[in-house]
C-alpha positions in Angstrom: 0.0 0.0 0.0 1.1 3.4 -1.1 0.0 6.7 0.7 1.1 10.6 -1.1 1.9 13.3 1.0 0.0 16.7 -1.1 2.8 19.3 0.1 0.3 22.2 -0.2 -2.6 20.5 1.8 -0.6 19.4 4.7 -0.4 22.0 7.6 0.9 20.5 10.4 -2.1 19.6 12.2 -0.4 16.3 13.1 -3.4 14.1 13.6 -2.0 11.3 11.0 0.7 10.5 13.2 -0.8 11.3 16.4 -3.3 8.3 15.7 -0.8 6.1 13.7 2.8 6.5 14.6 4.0 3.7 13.3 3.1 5.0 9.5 3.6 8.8 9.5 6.3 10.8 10.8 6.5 14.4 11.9 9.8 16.5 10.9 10.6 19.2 13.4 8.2 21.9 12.4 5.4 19.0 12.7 4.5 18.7 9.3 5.0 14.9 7.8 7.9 14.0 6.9 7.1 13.0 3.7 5.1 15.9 3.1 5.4 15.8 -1.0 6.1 12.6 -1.3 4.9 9.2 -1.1 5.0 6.5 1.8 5.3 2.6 1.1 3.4 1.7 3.8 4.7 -1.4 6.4 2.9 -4.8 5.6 0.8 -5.3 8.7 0.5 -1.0 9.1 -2.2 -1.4 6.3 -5.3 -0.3 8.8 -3.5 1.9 10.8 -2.3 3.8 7.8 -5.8 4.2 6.7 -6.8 5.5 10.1 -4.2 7.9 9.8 -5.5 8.9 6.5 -9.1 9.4 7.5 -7.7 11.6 10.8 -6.6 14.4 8.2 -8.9 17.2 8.2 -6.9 18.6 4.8 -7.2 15.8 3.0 -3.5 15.7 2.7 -3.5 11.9 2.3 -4.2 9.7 -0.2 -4.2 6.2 -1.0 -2.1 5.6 -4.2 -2.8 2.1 -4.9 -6.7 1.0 -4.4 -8.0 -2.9 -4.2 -8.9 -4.7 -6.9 -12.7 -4.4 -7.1 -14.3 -8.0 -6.4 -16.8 -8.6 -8.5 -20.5 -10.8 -7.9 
């Protein structure tokens, strides 16, 4: 799983890695550390990364790589 970083949407609010440490990072103004860039995300870090994600009031996170749709 891949997650961006948008460099102009993140503002520091630190909530991503407040609620999953493990995934995101701050650097020492408390923006993430990956701010305009992209995070390969830990195998087993999958749901916390996505909690981490949803925490962003910016919208600063996305989710590069989306699972396959299961079909019916």
């Amino acid at each position: 799983m891949k997650v961006s970083v948008d460099a102009d949407l993140c503002t520091g609010h630190g909530r991503c890695y407040a609620v999953a440490a493990q995934v995101y990072t701050p650097d020492g103004e408390g923006y993430n550390v990956a701010r305009g860039g992209v995070i390969d995300v830990p195998a087993g870090h999958e749901e916390e990364a996505l909690r981490g994600l949803r925490s962003c009031p910016e919208g600063a996170l996305a989710r590069l790589d989306q699972p396959a749709a299961t079909s019916r």
